[in-house]
N, C-alpha and C positions, 0 to 999 in steps of 0.2 A: 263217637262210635268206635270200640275197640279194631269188630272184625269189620271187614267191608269185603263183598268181592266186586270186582268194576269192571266195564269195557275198558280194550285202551286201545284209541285209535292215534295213530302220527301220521302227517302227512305234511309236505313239501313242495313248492314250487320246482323243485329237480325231478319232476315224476317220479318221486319215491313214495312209497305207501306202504303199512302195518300197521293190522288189525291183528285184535286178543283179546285176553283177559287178565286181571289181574286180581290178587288176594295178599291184603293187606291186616297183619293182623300183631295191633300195636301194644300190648299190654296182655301177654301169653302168659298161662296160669296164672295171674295178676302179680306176675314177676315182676314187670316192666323191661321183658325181654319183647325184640320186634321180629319177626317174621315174615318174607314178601315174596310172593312165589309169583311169576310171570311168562304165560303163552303167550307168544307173536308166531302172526307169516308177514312175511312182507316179499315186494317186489323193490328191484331196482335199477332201471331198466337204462340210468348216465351213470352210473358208477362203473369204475375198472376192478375192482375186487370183487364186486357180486351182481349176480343178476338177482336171485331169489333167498329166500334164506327165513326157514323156520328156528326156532330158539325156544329152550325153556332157560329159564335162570330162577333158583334158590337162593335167599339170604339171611342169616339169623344173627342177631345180635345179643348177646347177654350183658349188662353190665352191670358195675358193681358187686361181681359174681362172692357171694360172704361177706357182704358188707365192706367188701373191699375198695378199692381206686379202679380196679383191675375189670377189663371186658372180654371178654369169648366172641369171637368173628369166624362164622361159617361162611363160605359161599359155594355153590355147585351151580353150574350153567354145560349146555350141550345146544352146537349150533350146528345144522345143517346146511349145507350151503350149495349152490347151482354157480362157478366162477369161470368167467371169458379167458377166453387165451388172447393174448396181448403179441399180435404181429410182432415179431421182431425188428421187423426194415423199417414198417410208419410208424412203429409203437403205439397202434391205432387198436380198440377192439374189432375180434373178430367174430367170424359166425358162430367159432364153436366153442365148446365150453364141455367142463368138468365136474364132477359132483366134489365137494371138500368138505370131512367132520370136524368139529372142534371140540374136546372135551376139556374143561376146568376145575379144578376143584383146590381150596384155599381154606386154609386154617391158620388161626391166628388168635395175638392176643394185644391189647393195648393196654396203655397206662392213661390216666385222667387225670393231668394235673391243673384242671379248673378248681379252684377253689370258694370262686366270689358267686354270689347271685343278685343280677341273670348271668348263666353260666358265661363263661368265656377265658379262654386260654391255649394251652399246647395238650395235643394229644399227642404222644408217640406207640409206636406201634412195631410187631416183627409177627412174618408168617410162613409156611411154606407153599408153596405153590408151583402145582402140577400141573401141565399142559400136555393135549398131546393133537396132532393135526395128520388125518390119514386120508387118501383119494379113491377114488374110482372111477372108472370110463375107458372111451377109447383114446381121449388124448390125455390122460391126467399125467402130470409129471409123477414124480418119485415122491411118496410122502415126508414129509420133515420129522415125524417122530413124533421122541415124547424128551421135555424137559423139569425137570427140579429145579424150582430155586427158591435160594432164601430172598425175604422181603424185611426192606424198611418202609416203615410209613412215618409221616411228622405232618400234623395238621394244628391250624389255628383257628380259630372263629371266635366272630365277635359282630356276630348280627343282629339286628332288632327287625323284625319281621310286623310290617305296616299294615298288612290287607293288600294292597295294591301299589306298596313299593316296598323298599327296604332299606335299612343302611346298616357302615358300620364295614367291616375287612374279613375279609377269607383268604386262607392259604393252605394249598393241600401239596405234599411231596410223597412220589414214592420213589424207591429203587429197586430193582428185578436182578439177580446176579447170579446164572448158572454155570456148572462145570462141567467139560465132557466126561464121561466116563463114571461121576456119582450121580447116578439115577438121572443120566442127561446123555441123550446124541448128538449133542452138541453145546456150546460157550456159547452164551449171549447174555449182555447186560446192558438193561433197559431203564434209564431215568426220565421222568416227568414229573414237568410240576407247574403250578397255574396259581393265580392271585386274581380277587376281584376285591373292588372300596365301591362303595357306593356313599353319595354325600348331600343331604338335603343342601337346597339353595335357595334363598329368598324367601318369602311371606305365603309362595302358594303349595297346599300340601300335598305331597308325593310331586313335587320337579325336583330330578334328581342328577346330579353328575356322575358313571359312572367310568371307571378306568381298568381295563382288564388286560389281565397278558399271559401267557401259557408259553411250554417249551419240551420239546422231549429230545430223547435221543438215542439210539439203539448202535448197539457196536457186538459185532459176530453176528451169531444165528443163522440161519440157512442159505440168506440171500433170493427166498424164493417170493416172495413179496415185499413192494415201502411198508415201512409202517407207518408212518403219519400221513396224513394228505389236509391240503386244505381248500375251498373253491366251495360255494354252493349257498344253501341258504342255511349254514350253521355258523360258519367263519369264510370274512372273506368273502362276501355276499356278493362283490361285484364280477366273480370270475365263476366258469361253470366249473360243476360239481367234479373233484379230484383235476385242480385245473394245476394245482401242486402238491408234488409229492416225493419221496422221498424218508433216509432212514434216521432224518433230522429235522428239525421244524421250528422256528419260533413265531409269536403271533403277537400284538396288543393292539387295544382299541381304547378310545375315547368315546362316550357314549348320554348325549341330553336328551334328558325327559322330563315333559310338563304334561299334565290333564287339559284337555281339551272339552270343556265342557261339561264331562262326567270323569270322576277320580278310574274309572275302569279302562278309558279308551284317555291314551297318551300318545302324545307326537313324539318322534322318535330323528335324534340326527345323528349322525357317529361319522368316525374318519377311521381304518383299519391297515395295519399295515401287518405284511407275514412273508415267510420266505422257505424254501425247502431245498432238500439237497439235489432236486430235480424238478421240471419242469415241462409243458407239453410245447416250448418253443427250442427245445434242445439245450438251453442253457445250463449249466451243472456250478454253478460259481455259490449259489443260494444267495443272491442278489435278493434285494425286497421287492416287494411290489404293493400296491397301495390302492385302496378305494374308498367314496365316499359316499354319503347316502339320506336318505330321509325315508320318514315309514310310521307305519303306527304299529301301538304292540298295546291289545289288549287281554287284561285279564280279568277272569272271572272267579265269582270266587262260589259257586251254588253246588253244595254239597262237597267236590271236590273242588281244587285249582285245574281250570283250563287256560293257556295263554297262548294267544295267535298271536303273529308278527308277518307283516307283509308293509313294500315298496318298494322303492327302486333303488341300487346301488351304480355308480360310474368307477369302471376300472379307469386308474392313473397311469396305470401302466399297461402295456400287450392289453390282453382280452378282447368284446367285440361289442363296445359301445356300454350303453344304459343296458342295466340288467334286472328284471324283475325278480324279487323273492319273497318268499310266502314258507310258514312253516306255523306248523302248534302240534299240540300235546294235550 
């Protein structure tokens, strides 16, 4: 099916939750351009940057654009948002809070130099990218503005896609790099980047070893929020949700899975470790901290892909014991 329009619900063991819809529409005038448009509301009721927060996001891709190597990358998204003031003395949330906008909008263009089939290789990529972030209320601080910047991107891939596992290597980088004063009120430059392998092992199908690790870092910009955080049931399962954060961050895990009886419901072990430029124990050093876990993660595959993930994680370090976590999409 080309067009689809779908529910999308996510939901979390952090009391988070959003509900929408989505419009998926893969093969536009039989271009093989994709188009994906997406309403959410959601609630967030353990996070320190939001309590509430409505979104649309736009995204179009063209590639091949004349028979070329070469792809067309739109994106446009507008986030609404309801955000806590954060005590000063406990650095604790407080009662009250702020309205905050987001607007984005990105253009761009990449190169495709996969050449073999099934595809797999290096994309590169450059964009421009507009930001801008504005407040309202009685206690909203001073808006951050709006920023310009130019964008690299460098990805790899090289997956085989099983039903209900995968293998094979992924790697995605970008770089963010504004200047004050050209269509910017302010410097900041923002790198990330992430790798995941995944690795059949032994005779039974879909047990998989998986190794993952991510890493960003921000330098300038307003200083009016971290930008990374980790804790919750996304990364870092065994600490509550933004239990680190900070304007630097690195993360990897080790991650086995076998089927348990049905290829759709798999046992799940992992060991995590991640660290940030701040912490809710006052530490600023970005010391690591580490937890480990067992769980199951089921996916389904009926009509679309849905995959839950829940059990238990133990932080190795600080935190407050055995931690439960539960998530899907």
């Amino acid at each position: 099916y080309h067009l689809l329009v779908l529910p999308r619900i996510d939901a979390s063991s952090d009391n988070d939750y959003s509900y929408g819809a989505q419009l998926r529409w893969s093969n536009v005038w039989g271009l093989n351009h994709r188009l994906n448009l997406t309403v959410e509301k959601g609630k967030f009721p353990n996070e320190r940057d939001r309590l509430e927060e409505t979104s649309a996001r736009l995204g179009y891709r063209a590639p091949y654009i004349f028979d070329s190597p070469y792809e067309l990358r739109v994106r446009l998204e507008r986030r609404e948002r309801v955000t806590p003031i954060i005590d000063p003395v406990s650095n604790e949330v407080s009662d009250d809070s702020f309205d905050e906008t987001f607007d984005h909008f990105e253009i761009g263009a990449a190169r495709d130099f996969r050449g073999n089939r099934p595809r797999s290789g290096w994309i590169l990529g450059g964009a421009l990218f507009w930001q801008r972030q504005d407040t309202e209320g009685e206690f909203a601080p001073p808006p951050d503005g709006q920023a310009l910047a130019l964008v690299g991107t460098a990805d790899y891939d090289d997956m085989r896609f099983h039903v209900y596992s995968e293998t094979g290597r992924r790697f995605n980088a970008r770089v963010e790099l504004a200047a004050e004063g050209m269509a910017s009120d302010y410097d900041y430059t923002r790198s990330t980047a992430s790798y995941f392998q995944s690795r059949a092992i032994g005779n039974v199908p879909h047990q998989t070893v998986h190794v993952l690790g991510s890493a960003g870092v921000l330098t300038g910009g307003t200083g009016s929020r971290n930008e990374f955080s980790l804790g919750g049931s996304g990364q870092m399962r065994g600490y509550d949700s933004d239990f680190l954060e900070g304007n630097y961050y690195y993360y990897g895990s080790l991650e086995y899975l076998r089927p348990v009886k049905w290829d759709w419901l798999r046992l799940l072990a992992f060991v995590e470790v991640g660290g940030s430029g701040d912490d809710r124990e006052g530490l600023r050093d970005g010391s690591p901290y580490a937890d480990i876990g067992v769980g199951v993660r089921i996916r389904l595959s009926w009509f679309v892909g849905v995959e839950i993930e829940l059990g238990w994680a133990y932080p190795l370090r600080g935190g407050e014991g055995a931690n439960f976590f539960a998530g899907g999409n």
